[in-house]
Backbone and ligand atoms as CSV (ligand in chain L), in Angstrom:
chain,resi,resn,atom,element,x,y,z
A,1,UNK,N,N,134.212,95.982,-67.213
A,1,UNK,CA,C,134.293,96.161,-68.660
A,1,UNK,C,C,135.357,95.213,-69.239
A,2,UNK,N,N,135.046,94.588,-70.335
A,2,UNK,CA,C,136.086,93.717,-71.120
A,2,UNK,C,C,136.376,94.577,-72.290
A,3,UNK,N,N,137.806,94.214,-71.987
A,3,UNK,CA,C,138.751,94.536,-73.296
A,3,UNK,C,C,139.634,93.687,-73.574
A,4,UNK,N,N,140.478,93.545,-75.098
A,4,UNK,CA,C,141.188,93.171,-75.802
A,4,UNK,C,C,142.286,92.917,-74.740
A,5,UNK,N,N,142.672,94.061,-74.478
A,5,UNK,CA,C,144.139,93.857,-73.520
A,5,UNK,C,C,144.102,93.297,-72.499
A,6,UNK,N,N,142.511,93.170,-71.904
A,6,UNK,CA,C,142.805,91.823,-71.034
A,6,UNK,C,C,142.053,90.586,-71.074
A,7,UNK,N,N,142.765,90.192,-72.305
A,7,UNK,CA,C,142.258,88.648,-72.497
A,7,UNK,C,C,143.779,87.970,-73.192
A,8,UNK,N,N,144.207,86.871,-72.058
A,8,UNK,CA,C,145.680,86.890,-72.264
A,8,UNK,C,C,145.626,85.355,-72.985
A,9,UNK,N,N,147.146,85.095,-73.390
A,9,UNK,CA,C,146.992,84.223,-74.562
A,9,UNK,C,C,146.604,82.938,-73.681
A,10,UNK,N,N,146.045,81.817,-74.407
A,10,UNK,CA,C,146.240,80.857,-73.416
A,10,UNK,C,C,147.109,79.130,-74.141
A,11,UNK,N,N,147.857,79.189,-72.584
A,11,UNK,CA,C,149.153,78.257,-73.230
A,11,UNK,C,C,148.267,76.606,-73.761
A,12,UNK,N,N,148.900,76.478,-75.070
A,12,UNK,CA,C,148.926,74.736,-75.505
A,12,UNK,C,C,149.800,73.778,-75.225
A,13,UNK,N,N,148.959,72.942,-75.766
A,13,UNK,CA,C,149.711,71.229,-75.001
A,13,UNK,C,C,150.798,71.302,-75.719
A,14,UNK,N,N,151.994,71.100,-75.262
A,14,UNK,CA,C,153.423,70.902,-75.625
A,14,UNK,C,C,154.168,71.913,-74.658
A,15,UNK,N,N,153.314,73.051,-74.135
A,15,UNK,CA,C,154.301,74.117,-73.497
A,15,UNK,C,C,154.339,73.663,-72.128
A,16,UNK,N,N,155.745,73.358,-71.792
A,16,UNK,CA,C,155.836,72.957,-70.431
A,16,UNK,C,C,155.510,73.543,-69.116
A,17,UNK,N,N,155.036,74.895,-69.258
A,17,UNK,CA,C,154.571,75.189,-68.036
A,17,UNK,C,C,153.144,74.820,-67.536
A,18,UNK,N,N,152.147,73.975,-68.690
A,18,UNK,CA,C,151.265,73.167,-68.405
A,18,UNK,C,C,151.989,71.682,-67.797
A,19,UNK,N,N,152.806,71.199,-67.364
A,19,UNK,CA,C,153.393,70.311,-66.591
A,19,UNK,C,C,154.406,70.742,-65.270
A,20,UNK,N,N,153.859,71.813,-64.652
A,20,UNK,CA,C,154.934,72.038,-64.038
A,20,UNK,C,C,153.920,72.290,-62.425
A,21,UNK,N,N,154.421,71.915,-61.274
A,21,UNK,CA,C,153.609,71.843,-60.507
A,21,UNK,C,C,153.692,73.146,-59.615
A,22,UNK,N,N,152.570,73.945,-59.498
A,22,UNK,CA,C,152.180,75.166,-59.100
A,22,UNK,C,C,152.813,75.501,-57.965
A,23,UNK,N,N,152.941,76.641,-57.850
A,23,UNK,CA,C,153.781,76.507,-56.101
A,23,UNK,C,C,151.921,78.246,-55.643
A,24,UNK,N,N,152.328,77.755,-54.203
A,24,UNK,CA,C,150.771,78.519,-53.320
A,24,UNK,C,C,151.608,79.446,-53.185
A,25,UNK,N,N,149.574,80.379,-53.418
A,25,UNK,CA,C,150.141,81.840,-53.307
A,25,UNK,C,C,150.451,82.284,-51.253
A,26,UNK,N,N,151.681,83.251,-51.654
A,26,UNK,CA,C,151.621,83.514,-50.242
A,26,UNK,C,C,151.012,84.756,-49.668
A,27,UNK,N,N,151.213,85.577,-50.591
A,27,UNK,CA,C,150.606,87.054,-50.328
A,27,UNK,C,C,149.759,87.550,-51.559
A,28,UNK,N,N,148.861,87.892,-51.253
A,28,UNK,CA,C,147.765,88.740,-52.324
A,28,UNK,C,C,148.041,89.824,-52.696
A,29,UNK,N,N,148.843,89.906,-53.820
A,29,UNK,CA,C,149.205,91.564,-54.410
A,29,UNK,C,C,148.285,91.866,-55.370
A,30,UNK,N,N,148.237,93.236,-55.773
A,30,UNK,CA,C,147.410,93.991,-56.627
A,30,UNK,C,C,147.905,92.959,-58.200
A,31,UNK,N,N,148.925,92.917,-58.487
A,31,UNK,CA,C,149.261,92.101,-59.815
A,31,UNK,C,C,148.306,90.452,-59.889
A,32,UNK,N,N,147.868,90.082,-58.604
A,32,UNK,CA,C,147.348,88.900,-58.348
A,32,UNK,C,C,145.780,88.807,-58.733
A,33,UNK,N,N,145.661,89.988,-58.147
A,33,UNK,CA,C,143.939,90.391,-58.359
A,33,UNK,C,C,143.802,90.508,-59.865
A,34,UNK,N,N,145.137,91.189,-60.002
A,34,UNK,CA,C,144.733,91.968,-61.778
A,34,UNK,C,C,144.653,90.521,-62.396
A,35,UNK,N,N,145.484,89.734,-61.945
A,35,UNK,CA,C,145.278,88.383,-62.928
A,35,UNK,C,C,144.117,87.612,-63.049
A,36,UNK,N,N,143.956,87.765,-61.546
A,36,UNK,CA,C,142.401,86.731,-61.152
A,36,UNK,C,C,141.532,87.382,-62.398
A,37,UNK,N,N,141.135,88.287,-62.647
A,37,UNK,CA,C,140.357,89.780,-63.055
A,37,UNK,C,C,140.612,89.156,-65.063
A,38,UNK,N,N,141.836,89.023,-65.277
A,38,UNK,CA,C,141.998,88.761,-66.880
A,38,UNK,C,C,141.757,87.947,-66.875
A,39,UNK,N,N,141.836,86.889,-65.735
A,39,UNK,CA,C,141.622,85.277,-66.550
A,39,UNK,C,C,139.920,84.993,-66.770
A,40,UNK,N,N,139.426,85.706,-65.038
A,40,UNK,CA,C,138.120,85.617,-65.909
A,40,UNK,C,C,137.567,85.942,-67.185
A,41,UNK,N,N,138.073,87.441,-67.437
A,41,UNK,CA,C,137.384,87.369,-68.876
A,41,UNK,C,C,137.673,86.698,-69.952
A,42,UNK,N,N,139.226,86.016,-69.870
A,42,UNK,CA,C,140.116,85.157,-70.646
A,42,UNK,C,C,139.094,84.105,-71.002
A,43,UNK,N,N,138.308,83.525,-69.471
A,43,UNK,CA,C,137.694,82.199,-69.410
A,43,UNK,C,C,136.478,82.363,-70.267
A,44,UNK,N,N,136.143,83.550,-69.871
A,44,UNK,CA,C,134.673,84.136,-70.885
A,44,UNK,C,C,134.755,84.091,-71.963
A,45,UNK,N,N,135.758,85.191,-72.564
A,45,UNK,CA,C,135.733,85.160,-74.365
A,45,UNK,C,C,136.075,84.226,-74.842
A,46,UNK,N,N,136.717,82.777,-74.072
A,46,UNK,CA,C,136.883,81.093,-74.753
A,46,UNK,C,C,136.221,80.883,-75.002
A,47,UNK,N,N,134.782,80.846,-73.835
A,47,UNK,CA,C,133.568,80.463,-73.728
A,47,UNK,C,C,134.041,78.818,-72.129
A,48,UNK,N,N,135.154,79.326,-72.110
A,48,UNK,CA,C,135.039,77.872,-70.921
A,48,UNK,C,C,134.769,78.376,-69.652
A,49,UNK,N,N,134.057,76.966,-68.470
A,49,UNK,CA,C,133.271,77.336,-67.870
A,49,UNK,C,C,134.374,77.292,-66.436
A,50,UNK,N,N,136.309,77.173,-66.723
A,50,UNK,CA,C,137.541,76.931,-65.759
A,50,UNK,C,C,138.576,77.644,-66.401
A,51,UNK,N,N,139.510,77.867,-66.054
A,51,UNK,CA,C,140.726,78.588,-66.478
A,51,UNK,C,C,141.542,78.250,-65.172
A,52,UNK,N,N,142.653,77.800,-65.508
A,52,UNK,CA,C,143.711,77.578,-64.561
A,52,UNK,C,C,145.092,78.607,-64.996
A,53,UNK,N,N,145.817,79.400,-63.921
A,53,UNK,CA,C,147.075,80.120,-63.927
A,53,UNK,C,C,147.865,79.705,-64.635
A,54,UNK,N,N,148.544,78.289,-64.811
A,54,UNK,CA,C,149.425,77.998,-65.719
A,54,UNK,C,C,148.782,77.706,-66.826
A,55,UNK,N,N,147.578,77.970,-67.424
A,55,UNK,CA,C,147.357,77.982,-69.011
A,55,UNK,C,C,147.271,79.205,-69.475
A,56,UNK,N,N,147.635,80.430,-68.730
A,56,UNK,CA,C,148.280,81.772,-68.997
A,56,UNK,C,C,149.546,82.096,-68.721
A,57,UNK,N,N,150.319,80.980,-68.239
A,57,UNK,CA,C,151.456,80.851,-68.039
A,57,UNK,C,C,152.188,81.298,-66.920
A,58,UNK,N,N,151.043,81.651,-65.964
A,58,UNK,CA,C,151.550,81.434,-64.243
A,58,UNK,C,C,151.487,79.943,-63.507
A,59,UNK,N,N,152.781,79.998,-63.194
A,59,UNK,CA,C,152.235,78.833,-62.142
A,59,UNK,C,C,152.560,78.774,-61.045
A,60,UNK,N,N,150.932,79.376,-60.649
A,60,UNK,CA,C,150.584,79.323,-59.030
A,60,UNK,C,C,149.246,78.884,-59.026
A,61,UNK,N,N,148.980,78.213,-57.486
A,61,UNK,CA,C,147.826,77.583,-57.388
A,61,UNK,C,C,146.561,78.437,-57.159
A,62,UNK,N,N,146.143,78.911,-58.321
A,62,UNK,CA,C,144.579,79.847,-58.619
A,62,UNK,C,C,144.179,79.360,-60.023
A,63,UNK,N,N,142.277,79.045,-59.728
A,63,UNK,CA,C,142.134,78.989,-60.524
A,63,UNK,C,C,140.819,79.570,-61.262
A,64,UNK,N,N,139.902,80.065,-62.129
A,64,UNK,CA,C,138.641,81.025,-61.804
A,64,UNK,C,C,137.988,79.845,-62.186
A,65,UNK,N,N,136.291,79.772,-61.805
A,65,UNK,CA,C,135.196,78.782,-62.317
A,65,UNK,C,C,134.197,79.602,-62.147
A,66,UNK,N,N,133.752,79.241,-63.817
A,66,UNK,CA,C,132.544,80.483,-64.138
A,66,UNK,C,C,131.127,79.905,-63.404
A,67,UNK,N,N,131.241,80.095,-62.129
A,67,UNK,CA,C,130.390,79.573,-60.933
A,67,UNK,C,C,128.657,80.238,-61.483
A,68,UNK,N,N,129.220,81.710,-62.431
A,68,UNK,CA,C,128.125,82.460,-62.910
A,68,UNK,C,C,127.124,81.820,-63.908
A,69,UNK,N,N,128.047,80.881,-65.035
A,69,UNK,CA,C,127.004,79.952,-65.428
A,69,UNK,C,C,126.595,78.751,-65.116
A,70,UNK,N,N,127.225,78.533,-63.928
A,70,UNK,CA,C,126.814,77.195,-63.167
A,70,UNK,C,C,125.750,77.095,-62.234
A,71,UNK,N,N,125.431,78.591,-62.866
A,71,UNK,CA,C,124.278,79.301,-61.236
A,71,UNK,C,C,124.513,78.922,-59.881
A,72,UNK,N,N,125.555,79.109,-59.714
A,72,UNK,CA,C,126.325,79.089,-58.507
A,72,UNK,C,C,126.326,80.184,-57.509
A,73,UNK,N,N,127.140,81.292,-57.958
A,73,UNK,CA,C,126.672,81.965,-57.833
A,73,UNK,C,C,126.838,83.772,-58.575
A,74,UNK,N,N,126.359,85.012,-58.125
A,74,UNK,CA,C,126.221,86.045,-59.376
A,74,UNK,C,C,127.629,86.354,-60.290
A,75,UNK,N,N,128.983,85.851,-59.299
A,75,UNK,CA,C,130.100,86.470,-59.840
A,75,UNK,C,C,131.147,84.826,-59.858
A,76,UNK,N,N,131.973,84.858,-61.069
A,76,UNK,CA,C,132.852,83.345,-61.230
A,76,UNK,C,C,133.758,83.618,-59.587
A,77,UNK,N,N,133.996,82.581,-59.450
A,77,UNK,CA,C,134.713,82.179,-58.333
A,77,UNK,C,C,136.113,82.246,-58.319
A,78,UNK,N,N,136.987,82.960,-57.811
A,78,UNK,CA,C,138.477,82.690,-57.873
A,78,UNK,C,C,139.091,82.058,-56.647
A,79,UNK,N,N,139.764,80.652,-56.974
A,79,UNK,CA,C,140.263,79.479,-56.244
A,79,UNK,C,C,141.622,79.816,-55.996
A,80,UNK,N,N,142.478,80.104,-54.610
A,80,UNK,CA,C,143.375,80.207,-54.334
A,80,UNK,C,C,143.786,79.316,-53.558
A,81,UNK,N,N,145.347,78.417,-53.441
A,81,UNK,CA,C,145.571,77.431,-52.915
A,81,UNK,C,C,144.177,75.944,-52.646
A,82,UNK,N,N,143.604,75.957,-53.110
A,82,UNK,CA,C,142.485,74.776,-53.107
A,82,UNK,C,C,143.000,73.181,-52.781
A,83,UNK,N,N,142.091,72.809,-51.915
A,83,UNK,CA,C,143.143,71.015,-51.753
A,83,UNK,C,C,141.396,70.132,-51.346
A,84,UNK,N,N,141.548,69.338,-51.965
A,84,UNK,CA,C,140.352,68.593,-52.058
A,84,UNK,C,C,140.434,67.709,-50.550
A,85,UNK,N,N,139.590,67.343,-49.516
A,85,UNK,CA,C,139.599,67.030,-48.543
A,85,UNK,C,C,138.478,66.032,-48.296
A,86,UNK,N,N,138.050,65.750,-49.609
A,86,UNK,CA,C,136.946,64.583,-49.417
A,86,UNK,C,C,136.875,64.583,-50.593
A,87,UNK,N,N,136.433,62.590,-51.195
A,87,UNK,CA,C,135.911,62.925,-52.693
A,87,UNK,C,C,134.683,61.734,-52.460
A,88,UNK,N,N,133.764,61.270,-53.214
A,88,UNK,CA,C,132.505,60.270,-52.727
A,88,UNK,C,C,132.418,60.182,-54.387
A,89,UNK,N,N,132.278,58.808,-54.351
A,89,UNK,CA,C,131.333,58.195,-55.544
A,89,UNK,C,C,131.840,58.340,-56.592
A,90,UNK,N,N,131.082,57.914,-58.105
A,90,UNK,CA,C,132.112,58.477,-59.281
A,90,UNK,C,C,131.329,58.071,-60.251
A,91,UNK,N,N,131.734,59.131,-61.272
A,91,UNK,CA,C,131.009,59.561,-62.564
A,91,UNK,C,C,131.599,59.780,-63.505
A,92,UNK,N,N,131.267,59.679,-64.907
A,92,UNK,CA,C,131.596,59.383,-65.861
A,92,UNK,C,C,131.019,60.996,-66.594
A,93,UNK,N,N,132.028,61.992,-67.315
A,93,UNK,CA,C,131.635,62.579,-68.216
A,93,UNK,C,C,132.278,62.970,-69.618
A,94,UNK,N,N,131.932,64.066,-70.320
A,94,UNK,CA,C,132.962,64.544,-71.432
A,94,UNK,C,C,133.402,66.004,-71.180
A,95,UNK,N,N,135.053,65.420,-71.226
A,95,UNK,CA,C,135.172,66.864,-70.620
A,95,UNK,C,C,136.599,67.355,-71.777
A,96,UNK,N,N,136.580,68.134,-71.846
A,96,UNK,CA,C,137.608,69.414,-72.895
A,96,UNK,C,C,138.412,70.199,-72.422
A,97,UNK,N,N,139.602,70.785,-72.596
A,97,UNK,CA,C,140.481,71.544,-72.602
A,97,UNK,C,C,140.849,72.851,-73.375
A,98,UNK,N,N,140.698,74.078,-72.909
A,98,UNK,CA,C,141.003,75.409,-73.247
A,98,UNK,C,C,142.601,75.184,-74.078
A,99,UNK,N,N,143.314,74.036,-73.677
A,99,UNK,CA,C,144.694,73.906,-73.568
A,99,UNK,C,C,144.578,73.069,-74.583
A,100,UNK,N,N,143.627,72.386,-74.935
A,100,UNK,CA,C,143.779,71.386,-75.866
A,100,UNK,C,C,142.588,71.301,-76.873
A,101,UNK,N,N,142.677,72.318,-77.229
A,101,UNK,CA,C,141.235,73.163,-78.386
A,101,UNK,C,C,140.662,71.574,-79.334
A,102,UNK,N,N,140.104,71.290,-79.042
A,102,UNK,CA,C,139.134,70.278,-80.128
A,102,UNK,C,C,139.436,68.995,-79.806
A,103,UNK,N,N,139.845,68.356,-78.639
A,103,UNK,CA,C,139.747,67.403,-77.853
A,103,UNK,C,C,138.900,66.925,-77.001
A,104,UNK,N,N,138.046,66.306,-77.129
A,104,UNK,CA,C,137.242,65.685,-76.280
A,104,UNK,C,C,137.360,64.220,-76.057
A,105,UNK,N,N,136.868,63.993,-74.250
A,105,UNK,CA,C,136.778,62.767,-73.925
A,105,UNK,C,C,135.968,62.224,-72.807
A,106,UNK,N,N,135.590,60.975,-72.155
A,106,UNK,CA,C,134.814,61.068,-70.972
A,106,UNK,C,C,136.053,60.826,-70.328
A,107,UNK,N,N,135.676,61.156,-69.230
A,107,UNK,CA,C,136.903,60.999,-68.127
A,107,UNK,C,C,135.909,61.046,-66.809
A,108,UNK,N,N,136.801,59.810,-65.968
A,108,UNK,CA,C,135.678,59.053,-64.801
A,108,UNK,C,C,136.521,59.755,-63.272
A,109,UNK,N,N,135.639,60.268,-62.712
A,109,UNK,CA,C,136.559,61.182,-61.730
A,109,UNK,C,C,135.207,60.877,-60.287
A,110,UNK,N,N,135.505,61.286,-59.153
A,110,UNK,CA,C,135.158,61.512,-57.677
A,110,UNK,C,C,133.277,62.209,-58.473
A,111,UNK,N,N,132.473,61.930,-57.393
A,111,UNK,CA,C,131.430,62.378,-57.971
A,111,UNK,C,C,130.855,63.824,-57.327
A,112,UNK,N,N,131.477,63.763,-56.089
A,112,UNK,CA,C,131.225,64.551,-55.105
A,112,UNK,C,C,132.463,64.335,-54.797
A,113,UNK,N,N,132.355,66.487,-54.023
A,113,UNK,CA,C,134.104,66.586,-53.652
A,113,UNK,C,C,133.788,67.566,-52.295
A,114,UNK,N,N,135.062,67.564,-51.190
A,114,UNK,CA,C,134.981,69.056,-50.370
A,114,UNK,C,C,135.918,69.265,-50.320
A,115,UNK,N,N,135.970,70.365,-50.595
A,115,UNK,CA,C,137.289,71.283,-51.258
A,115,UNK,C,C,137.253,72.504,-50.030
A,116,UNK,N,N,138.849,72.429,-49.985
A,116,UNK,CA,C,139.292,73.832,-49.045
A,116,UNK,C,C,139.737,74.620,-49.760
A,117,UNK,N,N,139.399,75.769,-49.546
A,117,UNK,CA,C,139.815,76.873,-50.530
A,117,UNK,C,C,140.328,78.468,-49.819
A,118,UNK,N,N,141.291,79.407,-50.226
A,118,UNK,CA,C,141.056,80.394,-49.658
A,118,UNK,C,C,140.192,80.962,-51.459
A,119,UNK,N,N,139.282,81.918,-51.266
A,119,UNK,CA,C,138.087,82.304,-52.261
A,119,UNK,C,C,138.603,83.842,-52.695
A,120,UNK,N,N,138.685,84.620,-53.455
A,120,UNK,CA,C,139.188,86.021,-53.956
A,120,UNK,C,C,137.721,86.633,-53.541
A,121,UNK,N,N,137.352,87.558,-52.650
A,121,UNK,CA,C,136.238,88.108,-52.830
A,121,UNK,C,C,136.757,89.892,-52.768
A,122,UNK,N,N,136.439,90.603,-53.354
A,122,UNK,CA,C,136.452,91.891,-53.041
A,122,UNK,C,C,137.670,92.422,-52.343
A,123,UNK,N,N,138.976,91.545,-53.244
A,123,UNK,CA,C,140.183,92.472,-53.080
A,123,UNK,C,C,141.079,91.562,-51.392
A,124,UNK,N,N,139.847,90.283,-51.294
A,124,UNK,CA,C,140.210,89.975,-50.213
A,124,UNK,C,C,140.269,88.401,-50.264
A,125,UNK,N,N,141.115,87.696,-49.626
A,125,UNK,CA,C,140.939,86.342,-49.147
A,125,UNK,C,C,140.135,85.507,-48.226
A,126,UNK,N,N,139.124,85.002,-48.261
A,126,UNK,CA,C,138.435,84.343,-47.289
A,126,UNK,C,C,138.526,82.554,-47.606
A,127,UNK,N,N,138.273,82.068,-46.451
A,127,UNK,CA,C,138.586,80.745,-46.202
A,127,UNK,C,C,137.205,80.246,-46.312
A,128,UNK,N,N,137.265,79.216,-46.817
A,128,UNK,CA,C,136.048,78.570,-47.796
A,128,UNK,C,C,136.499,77.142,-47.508
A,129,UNK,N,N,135.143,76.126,-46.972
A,129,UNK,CA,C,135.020,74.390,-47.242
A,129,UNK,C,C,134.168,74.460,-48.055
A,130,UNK,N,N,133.980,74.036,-49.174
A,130,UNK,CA,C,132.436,73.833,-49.974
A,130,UNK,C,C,132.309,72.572,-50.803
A,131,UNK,N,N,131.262,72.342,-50.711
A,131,UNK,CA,C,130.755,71.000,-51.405
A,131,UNK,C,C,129.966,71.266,-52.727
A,132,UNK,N,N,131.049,70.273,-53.255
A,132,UNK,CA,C,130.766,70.177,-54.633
A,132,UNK,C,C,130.130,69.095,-55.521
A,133,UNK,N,N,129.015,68.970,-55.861
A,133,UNK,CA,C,128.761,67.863,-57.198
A,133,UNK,C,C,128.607,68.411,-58.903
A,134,UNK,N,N,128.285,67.070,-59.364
A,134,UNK,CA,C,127.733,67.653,-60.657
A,134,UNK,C,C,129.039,67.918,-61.414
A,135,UNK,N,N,128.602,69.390,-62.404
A,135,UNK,CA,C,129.240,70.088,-63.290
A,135,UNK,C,C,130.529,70.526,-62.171
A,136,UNK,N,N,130.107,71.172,-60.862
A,136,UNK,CA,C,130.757,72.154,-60.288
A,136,UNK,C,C,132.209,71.473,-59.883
A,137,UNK,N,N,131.435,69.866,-59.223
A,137,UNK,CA,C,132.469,69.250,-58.932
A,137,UNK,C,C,133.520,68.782,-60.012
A,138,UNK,N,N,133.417,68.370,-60.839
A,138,UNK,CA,C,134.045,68.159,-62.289
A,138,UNK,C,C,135.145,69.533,-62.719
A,139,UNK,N,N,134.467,70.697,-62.509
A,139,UNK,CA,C,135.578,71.531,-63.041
A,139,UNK,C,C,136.538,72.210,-62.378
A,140,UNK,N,N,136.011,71.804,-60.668
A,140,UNK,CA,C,137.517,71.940,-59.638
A,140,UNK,C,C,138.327,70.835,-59.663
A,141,UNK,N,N,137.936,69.578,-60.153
A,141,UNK,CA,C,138.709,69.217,-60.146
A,141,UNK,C,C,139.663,69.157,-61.479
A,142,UNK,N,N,139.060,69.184,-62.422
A,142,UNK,CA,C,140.012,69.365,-63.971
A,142,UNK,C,C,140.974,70.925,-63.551
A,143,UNK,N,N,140.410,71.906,-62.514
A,143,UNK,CA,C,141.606,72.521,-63.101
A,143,UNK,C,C,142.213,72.642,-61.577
A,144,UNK,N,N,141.776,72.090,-60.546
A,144,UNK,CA,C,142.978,71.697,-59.316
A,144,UNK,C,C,144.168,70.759,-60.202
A,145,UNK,N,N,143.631,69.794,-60.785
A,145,UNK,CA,C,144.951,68.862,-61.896
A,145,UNK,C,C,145.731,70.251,-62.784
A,146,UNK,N,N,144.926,70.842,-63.052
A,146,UNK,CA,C,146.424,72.322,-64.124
A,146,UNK,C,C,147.486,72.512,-63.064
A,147,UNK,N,N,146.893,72.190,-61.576
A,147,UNK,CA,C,148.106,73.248,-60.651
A,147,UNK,C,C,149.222,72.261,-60.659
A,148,UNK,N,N,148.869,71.168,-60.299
A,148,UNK,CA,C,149.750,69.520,-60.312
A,148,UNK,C,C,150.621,69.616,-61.631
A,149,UNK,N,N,150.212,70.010,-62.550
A,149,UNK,CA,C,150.748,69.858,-64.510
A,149,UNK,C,C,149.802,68.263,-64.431
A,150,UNK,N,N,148.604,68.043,-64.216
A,150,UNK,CA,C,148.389,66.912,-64.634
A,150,UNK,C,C,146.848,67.633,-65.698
A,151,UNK,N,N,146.810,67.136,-66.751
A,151,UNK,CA,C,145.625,67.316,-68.003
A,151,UNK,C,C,144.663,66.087,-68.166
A,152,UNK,N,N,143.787,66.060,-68.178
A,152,UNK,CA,C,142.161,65.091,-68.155
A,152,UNK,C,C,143.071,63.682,-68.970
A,153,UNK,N,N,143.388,64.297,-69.806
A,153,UNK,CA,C,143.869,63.269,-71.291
A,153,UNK,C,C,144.832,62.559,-70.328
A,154,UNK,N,N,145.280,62.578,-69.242
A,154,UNK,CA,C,146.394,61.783,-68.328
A,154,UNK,C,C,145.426,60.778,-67.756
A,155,UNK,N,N,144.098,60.787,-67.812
A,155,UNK,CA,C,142.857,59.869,-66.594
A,155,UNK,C,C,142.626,58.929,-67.626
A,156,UNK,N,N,142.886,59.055,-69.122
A,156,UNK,CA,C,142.592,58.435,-70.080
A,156,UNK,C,C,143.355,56.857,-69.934
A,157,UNK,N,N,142.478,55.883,-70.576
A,157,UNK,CA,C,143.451,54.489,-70.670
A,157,UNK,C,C,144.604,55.202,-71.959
A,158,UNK,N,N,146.053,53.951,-71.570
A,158,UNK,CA,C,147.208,54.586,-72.637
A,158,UNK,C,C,146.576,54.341,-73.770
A,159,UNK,N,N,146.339,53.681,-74.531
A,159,UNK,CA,C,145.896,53.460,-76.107
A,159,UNK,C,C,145.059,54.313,-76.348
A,160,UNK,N,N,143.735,54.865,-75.714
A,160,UNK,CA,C,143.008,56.076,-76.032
A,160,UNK,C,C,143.442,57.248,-76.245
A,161,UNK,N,N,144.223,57.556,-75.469
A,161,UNK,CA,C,145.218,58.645,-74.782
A,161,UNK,C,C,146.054,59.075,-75.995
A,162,UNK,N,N,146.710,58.183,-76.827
A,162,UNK,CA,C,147.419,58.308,-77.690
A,162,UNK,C,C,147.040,58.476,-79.076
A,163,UNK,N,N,145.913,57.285,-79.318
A,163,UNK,CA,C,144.941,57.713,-80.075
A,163,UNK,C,C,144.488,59.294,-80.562
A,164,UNK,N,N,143.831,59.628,-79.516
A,164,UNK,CA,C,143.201,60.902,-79.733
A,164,UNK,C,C,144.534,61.863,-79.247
A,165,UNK,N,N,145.505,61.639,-79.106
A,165,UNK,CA,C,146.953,62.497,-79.530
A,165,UNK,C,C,146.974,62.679,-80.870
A,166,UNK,N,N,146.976,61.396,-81.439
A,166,UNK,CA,C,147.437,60.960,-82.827
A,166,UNK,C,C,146.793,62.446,-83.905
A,167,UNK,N,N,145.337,61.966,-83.381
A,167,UNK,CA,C,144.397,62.741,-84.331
A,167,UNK,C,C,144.360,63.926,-83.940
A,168,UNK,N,N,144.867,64.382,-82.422
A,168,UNK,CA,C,144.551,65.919,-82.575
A,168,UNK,C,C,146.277,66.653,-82.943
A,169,UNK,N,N,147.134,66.168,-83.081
A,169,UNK,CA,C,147.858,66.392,-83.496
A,169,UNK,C,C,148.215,66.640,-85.382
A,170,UNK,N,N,147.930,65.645,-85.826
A,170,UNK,CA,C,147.238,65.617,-87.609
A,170,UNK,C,C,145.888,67.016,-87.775
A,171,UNK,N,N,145.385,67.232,-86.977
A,171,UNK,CA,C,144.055,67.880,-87.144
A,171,UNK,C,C,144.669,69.120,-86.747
A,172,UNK,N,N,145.809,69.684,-86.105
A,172,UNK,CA,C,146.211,70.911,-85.632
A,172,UNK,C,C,147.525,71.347,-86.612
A,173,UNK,N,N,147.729,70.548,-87.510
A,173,UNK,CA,C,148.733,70.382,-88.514
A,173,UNK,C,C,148.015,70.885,-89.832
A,174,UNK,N,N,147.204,70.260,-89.848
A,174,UNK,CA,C,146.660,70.944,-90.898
A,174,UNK,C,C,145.673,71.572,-91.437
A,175,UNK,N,N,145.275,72.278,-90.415
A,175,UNK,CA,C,144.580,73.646,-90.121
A,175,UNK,C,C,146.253,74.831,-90.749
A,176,UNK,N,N,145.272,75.981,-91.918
A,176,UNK,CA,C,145.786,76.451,-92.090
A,176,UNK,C,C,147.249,75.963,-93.375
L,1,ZN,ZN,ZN,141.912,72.342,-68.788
């Protein structure tokens, strides 16, 4: 069941704990699960299809991917300690930020990835290699970069980068 009280705020660009590099979880406590548990629905009522710990203002290396609309598979995925161990080829897409509401850009990343993961299943940790393309691959890796403090808009050339600073900064100014 979703509720209000657990859908937690989620941090914007300027707050430094989106730059701060994640430290791994060591033990799975009940407070850990409960988080895994808000961020999904956090990720839901955004409507985004990733949510990373430090854009709720933990920073530890977990992150959820709504694997559910990726038809992946029935329930989103929660990523604990994750480290990419292969990447192949490379692709070009447009990709956005929960963290950075009305920013868009393409950003050229690995096309295919295999990722080690321990996986949240049912209160429990299991050890996971899985191969990733596509969409799937794209959004482990945008939010393996939240655990680093590194953001898409960092893959950008500098003059673009700043550019579309420029304007989303003017555009978040004067809203309201
Ligand atoms: Zn993001």
């Amino acid at each position: 069941m979703r509720e209000k009280k657990d859908v937690l705020p989620i941090r914007i660009l300027g707050d430094s704990v989106l730059r701060e590099k994640a430290v791994p979880i060591e033990d799975l406590t009940d407070e850990i699960i409960k988080l895994a548990r808000k961020m999904e629905i956090t990720m839901k009522m955004a409507n985004g299809i990733g949510l990373a710990a430090p854009q709720v203002g933990r920073s530890m290396r977990l992150f959820v991917v709504d694997t559910e609309y990726l038809e992946i598979s029935k329930r989103p995925m929660v990523f604990v300690n994750p480290v990419i161990v292969e990447r192949v080829g490379e692709s070009e897409f447009e990709e956005g930020c929960l963290s950075i509401p009305g920013l868009y850009a393409n950003v050229i990343r690995p096309e295919k990835i295999v990722v080690r993961t321990l996986l949240l299943r049912r209160k429990k940790l299991v050890e996971r290699e899985l191969e990733a393309d596509g969409l799937f691959a794209r959004v482990i890796q945008h939010e393996l970069d939240h655990l680093d403090g590194v953001l898409f808009i960092d893959h950008l050339p500098a003059d673009e980068r700043a550019r579309l600073l420029r304007e989303w900064t003017l555009q978040r100014h004067s809203v309201g």
